[in-house]
Gaussian input, Z-matrix of N, CA and C with variables (Angstrom, degrees):
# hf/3-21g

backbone

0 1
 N
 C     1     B1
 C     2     B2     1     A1
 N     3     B3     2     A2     1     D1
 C     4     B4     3     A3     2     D2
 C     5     B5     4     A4     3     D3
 N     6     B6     5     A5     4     D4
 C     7     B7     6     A6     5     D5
 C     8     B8     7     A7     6     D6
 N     9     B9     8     A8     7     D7
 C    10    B10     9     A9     8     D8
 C    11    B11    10    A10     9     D9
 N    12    B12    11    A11    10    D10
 C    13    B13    12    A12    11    D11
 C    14    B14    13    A13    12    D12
 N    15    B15    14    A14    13    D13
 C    16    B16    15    A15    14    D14
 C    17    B17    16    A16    15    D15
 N    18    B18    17    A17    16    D16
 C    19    B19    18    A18    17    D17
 C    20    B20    19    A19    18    D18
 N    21    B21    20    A20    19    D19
 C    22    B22    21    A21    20    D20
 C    23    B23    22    A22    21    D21
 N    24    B24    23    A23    22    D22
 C    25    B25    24    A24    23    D23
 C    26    B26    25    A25    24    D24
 N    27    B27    26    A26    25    D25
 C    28    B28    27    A27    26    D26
 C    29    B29    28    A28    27    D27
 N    30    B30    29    A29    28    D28
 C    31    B31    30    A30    29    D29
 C    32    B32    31    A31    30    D30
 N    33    B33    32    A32    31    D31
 C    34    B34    33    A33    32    D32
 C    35    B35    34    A34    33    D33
 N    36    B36    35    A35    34    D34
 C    37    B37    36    A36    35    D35
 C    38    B38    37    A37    36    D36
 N    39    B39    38    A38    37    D37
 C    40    B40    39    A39    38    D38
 C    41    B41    40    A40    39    D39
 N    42    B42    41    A41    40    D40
 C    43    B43    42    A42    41    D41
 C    44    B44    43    A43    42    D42
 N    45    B45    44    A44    43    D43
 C    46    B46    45    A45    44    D44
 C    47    B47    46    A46    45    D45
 N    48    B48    47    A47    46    D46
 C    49    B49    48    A48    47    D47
 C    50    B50    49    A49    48    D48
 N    51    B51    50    A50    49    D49
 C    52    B52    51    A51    50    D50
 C    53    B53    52    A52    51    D51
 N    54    B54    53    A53    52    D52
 C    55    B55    54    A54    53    D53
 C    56    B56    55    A55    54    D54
 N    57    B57    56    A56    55    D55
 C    58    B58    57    A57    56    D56
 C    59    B59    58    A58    57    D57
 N    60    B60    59    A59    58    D58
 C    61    B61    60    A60    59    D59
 C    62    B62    61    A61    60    D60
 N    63    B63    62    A62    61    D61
 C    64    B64    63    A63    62    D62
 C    65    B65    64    A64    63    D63
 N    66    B66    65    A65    64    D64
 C    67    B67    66    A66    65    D65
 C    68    B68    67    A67    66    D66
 N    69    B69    68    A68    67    D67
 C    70    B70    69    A69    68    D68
 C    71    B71    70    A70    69    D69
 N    72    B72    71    A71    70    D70
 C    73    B73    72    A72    71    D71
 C    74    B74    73    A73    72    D72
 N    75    B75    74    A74    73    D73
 C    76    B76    75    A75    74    D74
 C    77    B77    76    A76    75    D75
 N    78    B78    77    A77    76    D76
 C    79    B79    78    A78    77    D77
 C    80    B80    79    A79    78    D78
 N    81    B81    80    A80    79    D79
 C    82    B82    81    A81    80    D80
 C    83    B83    82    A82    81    D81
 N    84    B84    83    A83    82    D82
 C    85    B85    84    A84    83    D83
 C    86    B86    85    A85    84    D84
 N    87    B87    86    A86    85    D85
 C    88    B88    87    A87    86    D86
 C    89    B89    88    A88    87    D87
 N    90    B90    89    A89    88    D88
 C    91    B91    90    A90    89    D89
 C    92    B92    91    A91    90    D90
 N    93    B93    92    A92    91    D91
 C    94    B94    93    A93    92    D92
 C    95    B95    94    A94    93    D93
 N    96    B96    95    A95    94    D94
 C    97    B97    96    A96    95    D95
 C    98    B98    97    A97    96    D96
 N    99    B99    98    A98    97    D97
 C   100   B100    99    A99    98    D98
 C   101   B101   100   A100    99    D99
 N   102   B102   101   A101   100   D100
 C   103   B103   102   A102   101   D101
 C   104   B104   103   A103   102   D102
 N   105   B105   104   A104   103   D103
 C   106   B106   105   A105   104   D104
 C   107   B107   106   A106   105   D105
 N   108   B108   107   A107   106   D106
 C   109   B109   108   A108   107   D107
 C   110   B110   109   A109   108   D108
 N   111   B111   110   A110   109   D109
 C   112   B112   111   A111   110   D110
 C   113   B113   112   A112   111   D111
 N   114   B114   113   A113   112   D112
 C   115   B115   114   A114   113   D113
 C   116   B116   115   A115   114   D114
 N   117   B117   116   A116   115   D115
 C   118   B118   117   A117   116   D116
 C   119   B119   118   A118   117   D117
 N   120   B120   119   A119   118   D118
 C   121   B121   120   A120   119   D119
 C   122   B122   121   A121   120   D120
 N   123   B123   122   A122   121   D121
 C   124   B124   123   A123   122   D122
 C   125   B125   124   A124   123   D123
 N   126   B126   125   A125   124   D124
 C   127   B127   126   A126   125   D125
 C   128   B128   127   A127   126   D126
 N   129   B129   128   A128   127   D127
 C   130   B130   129   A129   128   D128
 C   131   B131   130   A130   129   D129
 N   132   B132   131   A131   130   D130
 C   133   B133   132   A132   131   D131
 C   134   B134   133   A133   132   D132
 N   135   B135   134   A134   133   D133
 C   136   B136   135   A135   134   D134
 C   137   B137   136   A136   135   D135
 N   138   B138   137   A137   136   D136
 C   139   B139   138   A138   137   D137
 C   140   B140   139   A139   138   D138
 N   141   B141   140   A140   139   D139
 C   142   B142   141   A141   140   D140
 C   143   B143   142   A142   141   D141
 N   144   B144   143   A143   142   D142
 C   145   B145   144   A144   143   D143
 C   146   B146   145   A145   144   D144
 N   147   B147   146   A146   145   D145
 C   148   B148   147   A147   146   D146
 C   149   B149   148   A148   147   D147
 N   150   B150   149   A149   148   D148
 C   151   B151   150   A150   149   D149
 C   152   B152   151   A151   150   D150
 N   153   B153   152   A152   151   D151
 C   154   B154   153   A153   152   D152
 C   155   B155   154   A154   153   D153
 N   156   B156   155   A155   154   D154
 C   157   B157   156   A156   155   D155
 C   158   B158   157   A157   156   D156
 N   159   B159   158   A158   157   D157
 C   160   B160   159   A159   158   D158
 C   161   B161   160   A160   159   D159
 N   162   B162   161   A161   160   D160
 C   163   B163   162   A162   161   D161
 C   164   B164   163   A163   162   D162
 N   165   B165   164   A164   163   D163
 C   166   B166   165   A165   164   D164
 C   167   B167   166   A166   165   D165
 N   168   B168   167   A167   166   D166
 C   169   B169   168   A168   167   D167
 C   170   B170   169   A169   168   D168
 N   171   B171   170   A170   169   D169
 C   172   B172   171   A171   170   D170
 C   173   B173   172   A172   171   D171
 N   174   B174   173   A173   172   D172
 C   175   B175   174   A174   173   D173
 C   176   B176   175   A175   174   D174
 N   177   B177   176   A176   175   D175
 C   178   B178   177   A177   176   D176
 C   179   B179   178   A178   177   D177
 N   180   B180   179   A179   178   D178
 C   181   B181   180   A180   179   D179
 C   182   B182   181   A181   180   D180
 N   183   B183   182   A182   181   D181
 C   184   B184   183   A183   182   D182
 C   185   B185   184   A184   183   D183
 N   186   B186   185   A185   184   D184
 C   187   B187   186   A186   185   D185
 C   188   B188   187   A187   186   D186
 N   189   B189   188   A188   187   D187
 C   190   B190   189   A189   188   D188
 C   191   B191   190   A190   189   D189
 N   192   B192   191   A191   190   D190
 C   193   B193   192   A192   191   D191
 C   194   B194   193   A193   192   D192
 N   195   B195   194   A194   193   D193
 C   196   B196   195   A195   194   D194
 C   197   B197   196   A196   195   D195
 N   198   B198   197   A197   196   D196
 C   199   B199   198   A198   197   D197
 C   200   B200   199   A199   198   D198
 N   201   B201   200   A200   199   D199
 C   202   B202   201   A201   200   D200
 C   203   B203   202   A202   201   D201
 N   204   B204   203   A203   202   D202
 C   205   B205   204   A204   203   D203
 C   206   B206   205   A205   204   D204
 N   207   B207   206   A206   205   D205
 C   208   B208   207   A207   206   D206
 C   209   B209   208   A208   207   D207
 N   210   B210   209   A209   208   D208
 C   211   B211   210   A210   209   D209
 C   212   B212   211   A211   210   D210
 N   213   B213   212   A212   211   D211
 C   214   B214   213   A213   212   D212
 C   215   B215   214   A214   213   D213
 N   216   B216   215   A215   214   D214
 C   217   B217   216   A216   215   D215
 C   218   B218   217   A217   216   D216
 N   219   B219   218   A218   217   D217
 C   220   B220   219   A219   218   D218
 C   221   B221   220   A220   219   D219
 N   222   B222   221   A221   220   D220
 C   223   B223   222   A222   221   D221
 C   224   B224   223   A223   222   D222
 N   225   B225   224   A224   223   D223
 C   226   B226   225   A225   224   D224
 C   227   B227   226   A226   225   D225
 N   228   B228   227   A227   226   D226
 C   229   B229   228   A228   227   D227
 C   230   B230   229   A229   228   D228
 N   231   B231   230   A230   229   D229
 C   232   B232   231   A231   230   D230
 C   233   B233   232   A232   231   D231
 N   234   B234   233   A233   232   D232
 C   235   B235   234   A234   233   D233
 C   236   B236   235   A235   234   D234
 N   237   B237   236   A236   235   D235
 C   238   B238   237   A237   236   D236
 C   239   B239   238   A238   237   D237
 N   240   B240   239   A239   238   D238
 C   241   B241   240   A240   239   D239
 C   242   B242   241   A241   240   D240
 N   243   B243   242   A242   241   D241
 C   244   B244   243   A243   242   D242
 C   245   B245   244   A244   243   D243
 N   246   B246   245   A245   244   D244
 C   247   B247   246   A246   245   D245
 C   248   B248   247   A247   246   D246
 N   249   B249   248   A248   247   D247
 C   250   B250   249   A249   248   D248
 C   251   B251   250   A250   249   D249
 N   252   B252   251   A251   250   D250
 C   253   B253   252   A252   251   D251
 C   254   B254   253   A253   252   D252
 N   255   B255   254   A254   253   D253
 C   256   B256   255   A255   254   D254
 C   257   B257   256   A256   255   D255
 N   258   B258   257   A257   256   D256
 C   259   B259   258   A258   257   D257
 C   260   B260   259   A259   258   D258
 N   261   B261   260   A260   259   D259
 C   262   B262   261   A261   260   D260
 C   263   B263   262   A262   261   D261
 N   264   B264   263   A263   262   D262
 C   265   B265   264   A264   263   D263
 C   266   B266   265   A265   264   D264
 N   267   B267   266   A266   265   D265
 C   268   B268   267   A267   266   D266
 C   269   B269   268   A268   267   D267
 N   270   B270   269   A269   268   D268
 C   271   B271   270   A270   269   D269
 C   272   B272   271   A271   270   D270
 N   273   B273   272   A272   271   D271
 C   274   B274   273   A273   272   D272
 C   275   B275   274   A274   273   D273
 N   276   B276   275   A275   274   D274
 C   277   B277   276   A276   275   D275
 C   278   B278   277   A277   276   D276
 N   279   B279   278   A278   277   D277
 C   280   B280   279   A279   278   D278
 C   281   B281   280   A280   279   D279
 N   282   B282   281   A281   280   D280
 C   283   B283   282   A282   281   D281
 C   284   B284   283   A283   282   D282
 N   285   B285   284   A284   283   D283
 C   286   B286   285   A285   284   D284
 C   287   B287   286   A286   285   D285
 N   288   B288   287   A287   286   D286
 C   289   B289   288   A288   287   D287
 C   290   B290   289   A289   288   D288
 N   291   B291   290   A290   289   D289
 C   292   B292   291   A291   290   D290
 C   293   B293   292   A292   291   D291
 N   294   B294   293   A293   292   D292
 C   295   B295   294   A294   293   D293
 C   296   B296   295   A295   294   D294
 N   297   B297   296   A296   295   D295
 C   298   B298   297   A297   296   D296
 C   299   B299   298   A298   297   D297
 N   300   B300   299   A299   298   D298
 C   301   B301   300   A300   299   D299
 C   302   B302   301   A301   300   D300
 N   303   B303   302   A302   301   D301
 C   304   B304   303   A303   302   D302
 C   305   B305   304   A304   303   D303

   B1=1.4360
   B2=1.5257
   B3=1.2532
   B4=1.2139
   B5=1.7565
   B6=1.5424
   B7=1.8973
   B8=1.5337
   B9=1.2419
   B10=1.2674
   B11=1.9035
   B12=1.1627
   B13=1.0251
   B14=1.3272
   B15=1.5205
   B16=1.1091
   B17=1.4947
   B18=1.0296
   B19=1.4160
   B20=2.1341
   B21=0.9780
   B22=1.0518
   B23=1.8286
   B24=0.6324
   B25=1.8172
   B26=1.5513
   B27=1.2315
   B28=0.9388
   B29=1.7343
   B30=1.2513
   B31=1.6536
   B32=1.7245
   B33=1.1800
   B34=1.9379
   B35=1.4766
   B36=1.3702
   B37=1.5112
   B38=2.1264
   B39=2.1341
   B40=1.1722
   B41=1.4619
   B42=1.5845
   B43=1.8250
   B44=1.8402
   B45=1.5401
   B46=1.4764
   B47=1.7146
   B48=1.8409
   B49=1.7323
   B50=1.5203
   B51=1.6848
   B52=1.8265
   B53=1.7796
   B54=1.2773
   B55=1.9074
   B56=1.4772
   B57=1.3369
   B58=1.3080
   B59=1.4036
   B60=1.2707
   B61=1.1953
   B62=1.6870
   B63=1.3170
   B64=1.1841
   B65=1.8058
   B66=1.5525
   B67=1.4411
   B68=1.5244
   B69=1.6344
   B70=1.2330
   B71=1.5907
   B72=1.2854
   B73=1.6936
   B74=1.6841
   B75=1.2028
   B76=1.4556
   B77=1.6423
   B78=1.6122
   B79=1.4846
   B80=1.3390
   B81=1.3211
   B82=1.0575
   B83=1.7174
   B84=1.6940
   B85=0.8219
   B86=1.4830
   B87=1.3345
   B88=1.6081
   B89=1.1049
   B90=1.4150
   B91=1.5530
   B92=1.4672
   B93=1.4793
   B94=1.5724
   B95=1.4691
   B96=1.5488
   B97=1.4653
   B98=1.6889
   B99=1.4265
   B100=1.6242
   B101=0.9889
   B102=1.2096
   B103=2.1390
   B104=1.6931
   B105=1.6939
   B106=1.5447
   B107=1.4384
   B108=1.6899
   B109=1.5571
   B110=1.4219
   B111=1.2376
   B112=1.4350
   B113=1.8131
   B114=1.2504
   B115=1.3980
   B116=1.8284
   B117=1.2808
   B118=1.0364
   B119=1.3047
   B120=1.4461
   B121=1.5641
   B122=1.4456
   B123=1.5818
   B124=1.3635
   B125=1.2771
   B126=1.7228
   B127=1.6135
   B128=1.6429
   B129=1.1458
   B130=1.7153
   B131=1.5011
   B132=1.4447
   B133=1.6501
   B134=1.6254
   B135=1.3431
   B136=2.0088
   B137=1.2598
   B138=1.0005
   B139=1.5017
   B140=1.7209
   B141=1.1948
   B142=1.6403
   B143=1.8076
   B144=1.3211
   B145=2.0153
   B146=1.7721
   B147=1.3817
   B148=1.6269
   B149=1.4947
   B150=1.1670
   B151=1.8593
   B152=1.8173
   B153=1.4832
   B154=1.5094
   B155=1.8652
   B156=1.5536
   B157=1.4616
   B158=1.5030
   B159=0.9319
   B160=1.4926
   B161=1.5259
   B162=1.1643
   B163=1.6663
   B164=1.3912
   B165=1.5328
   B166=1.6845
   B167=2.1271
   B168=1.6418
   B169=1.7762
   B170=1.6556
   B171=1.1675
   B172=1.0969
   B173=1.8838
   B174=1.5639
   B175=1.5403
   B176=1.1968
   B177=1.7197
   B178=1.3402
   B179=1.6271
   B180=1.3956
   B181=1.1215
   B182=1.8353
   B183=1.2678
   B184=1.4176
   B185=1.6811
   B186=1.0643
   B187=1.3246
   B188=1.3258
   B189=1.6527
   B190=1.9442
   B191=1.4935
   B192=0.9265
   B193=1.7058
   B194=1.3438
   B195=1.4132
   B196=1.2890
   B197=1.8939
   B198=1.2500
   B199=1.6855
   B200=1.8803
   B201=0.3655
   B202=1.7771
   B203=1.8172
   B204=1.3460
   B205=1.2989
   B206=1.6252
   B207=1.4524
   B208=1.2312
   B209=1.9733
   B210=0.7984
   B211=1.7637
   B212=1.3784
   B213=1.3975
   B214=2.0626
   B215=1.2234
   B216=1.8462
   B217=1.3392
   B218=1.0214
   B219=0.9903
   B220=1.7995
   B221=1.3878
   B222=1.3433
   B223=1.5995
   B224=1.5474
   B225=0.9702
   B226=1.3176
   B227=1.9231
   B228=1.6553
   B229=1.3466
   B230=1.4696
   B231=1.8131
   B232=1.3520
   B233=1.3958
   B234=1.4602
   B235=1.4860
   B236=2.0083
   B237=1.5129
   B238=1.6745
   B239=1.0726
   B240=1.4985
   B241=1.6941
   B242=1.1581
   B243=1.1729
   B244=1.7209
   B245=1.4571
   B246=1.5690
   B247=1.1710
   B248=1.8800
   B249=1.6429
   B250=1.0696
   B251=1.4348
   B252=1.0613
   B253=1.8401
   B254=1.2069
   B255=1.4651
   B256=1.5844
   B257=1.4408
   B258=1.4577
   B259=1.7381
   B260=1.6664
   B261=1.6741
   B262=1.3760
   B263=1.4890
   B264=1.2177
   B265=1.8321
   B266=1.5321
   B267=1.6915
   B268=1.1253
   B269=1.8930
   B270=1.2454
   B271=1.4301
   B272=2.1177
   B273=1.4507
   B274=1.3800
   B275=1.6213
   B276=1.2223
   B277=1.1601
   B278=2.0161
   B279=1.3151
   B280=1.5631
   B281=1.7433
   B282=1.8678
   B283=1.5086
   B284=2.1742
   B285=1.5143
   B286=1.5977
   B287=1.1915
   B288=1.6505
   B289=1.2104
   B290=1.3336
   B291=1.4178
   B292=1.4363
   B293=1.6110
   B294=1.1455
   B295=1.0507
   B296=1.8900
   B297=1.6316
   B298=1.3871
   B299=1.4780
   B300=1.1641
   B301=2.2450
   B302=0.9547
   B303=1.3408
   B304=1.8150
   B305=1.5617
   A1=108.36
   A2=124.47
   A3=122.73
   A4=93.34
   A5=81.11
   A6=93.06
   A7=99.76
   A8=130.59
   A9=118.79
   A10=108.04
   A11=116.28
   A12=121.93
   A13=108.71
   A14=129.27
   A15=161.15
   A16=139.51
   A17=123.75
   A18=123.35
   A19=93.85
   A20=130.70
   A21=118.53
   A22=112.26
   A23=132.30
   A24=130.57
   A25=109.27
   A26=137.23
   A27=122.11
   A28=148.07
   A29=119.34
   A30=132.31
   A31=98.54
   A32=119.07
   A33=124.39
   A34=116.38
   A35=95.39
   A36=82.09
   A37=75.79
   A38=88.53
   A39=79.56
   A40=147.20
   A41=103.90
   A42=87.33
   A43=92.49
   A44=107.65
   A45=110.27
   A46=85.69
   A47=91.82
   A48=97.84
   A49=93.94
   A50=84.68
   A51=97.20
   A52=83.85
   A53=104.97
   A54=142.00
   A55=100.37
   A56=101.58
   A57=127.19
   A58=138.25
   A59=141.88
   A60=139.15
   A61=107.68
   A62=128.47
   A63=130.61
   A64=87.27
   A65=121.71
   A66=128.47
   A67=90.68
   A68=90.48
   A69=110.76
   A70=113.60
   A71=100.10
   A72=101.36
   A73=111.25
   A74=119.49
   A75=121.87
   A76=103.79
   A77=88.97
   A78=104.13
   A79=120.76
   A80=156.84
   A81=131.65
   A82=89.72
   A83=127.35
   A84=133.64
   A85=127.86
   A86=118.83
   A87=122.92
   A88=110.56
   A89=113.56
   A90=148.95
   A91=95.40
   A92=110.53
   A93=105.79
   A94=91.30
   A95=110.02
   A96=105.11
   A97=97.35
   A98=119.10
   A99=135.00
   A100=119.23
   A101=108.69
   A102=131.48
   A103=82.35
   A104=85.94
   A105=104.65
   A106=115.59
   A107=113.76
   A108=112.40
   A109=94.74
   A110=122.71
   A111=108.10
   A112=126.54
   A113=106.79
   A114=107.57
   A115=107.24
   A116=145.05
   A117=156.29
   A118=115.26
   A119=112.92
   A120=130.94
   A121=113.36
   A122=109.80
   A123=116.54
   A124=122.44
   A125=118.64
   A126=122.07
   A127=100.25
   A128=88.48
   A129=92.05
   A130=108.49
   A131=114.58
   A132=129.49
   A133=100.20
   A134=107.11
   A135=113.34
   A136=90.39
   A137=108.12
   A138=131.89
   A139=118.39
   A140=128.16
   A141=119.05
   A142=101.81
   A143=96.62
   A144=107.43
   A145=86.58
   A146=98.24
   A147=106.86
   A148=108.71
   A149=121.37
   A150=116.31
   A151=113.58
   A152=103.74
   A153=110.03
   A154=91.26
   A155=130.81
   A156=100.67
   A157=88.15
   A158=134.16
   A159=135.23
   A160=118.73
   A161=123.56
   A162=133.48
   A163=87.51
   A164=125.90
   A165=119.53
   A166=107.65
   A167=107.87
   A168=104.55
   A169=80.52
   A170=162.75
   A171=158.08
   A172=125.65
   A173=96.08
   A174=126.67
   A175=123.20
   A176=102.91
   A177=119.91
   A178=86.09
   A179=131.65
   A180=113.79
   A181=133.62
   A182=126.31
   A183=132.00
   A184=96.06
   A185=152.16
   A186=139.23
   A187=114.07
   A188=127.41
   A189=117.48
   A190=97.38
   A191=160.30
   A192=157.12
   A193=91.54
   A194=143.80
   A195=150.80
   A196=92.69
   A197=93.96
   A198=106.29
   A199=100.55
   A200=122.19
   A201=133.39
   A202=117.56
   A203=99.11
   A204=141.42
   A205=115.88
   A206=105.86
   A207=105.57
   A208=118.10
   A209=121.50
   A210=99.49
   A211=144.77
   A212=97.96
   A213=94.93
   A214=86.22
   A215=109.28
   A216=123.60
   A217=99.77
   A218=109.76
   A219=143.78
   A220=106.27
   A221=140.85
   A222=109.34
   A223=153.55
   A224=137.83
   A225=144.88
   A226=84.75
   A227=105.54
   A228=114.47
   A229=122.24
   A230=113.69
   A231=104.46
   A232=103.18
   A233=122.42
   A234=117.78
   A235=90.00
   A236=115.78
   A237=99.42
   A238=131.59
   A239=100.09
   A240=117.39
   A241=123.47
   A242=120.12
   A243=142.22
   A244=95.33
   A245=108.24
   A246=106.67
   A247=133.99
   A248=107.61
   A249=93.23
   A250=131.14
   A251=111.90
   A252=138.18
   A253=121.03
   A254=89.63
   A255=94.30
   A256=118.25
   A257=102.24
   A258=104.25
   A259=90.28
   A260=108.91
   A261=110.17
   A262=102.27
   A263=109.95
   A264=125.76
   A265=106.62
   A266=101.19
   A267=121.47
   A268=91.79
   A269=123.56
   A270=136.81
   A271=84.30
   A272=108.34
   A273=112.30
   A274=104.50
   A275=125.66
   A276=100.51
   A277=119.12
   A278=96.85
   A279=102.31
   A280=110.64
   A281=99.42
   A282=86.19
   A283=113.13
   A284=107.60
   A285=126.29
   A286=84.26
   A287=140.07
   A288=96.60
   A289=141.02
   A290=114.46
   A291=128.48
   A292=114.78
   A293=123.33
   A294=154.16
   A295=109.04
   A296=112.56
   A297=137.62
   A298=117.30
   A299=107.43
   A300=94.54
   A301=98.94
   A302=86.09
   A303=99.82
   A304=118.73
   D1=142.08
   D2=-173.38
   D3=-128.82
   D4=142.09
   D5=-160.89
   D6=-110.90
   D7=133.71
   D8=167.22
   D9=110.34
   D10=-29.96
   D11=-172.82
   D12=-70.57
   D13=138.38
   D14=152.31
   D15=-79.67
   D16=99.42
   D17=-147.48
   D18=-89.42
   D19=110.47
   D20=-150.04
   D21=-96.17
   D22=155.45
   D23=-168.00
   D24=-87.74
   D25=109.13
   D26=167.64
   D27=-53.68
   D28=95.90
   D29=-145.32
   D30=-69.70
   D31=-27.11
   D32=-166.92
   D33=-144.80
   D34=154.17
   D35=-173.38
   D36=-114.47
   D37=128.55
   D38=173.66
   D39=-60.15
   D40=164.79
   D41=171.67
   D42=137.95
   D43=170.73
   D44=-161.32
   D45=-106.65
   D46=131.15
   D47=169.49
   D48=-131.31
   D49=161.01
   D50=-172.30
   D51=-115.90
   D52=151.61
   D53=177.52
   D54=-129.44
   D55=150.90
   D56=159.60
   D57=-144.16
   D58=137.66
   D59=-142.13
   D60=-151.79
   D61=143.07
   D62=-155.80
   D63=-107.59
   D64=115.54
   D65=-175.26
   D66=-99.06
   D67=-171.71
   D68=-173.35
   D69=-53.73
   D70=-63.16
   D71=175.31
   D72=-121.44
   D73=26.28
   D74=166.08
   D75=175.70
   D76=163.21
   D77=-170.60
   D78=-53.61
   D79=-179.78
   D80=-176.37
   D81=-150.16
   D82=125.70
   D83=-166.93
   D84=-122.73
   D85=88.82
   D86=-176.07
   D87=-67.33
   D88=176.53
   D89=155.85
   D90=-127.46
   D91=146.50
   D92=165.55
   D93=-154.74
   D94=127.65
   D95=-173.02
   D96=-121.82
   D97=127.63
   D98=173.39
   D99=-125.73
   D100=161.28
   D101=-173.29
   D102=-88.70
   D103=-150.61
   D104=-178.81
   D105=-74.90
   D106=-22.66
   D107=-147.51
   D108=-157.89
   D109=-2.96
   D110=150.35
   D111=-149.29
   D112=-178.47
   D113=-176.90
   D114=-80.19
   D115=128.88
   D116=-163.08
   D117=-93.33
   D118=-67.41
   D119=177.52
   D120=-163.60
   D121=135.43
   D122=165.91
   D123=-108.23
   D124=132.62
   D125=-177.66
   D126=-114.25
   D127=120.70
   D128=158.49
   D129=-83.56
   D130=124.03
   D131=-172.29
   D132=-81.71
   D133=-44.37
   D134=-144.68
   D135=-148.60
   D136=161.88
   D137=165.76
   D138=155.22
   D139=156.51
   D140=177.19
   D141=-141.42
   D142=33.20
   D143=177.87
   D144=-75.38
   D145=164.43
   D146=-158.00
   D147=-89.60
   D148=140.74
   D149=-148.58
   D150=-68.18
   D151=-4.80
   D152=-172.23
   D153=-88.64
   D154=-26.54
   D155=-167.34
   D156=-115.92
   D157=-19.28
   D158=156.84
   D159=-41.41
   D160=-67.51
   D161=174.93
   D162=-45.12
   D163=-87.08
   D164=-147.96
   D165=-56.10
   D166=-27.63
   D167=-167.54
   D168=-92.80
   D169=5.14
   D170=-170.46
   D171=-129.59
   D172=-12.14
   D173=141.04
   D174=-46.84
   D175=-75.67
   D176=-136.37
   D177=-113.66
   D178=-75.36
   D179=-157.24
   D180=-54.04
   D181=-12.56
   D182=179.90
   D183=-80.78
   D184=-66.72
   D185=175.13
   D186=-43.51
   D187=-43.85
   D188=163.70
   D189=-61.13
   D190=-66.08
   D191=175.13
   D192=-32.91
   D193=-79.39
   D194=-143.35
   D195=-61.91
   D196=-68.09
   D197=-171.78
   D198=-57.96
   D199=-44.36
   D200=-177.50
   D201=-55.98
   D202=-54.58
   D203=-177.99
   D204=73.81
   D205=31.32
   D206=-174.18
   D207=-159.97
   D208=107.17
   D209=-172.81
   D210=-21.53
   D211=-8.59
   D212=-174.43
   D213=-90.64
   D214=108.95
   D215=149.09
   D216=-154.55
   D217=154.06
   D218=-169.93
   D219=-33.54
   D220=97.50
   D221=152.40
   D222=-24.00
   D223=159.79
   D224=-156.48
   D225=-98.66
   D226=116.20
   D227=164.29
   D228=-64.87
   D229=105.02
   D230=179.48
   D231=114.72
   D232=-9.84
   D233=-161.95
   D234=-142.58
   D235=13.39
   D236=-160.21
   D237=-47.44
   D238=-19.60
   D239=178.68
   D240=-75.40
   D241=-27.30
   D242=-175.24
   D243=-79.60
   D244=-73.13
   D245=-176.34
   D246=-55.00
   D247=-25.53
   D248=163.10
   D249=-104.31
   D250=21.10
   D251=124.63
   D252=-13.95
   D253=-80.15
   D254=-178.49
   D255=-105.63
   D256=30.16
   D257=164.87
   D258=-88.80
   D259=-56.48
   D260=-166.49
   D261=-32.96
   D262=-72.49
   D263=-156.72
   D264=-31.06
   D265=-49.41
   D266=-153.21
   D267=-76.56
   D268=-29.33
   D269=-163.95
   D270=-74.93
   D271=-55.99
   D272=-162.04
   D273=-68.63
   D274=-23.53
   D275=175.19
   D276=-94.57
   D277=-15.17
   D278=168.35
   D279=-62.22
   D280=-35.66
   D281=-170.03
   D282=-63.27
   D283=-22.04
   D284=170.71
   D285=-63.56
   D286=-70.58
   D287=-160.71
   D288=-79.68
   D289=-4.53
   D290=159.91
   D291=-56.52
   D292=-34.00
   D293=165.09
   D294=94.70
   D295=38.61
   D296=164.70
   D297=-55.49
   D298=-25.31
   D299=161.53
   D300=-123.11
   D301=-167.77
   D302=-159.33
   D303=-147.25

């Protein structure tokens, strides 16, 4: 008998999905590729947000998503718009991989 074990629910159906999100001054265009149960890696494809708040919300925020495994994390101070940009995008293509639109 194994005690403690958790049979766990599967959150994605794997595989690489693209999101998109309307930024400050342009669309903002992921890749987000996941297993069953977590987020793997995020690519920003596109975007034309201006390279000083882009670099630091495009740094930092996909590894808090990655480490987290989910978007509610903090915005990028100074950039909120950018950054919740690419929370959305990153939110729209998880909801494909849940398979939540249609």
């Amino acid at each position: 008998m194994l005690v403690g074990c958790i049979e766990r629910k599967e959150m994605y159906k794997p595989g690489t999905y693209k999101g998109s999100s309307e930024g400050y001054y342009s669309e903002i265009n992921v890749e987000v590729e996941v297993d069953e149960f977590n987020i793997i890696s995020i690519e920003i494809l596109d975007n034309q947000e201006p390279p000083t708040l882009a670099s630091i919300v495009f740094e930092t925020l996909p590894s808090k998503i990655i480490k987290k495994n989910e978007t509610a994390v903090d915005a990028v101070s100074g950039a909120t718009f950018t950054s919740k940009a690419l929370l959305d995008a990153v939110e729209n293509a998880l909801e494909n991989a849940r398979g939540d639109s249609e």
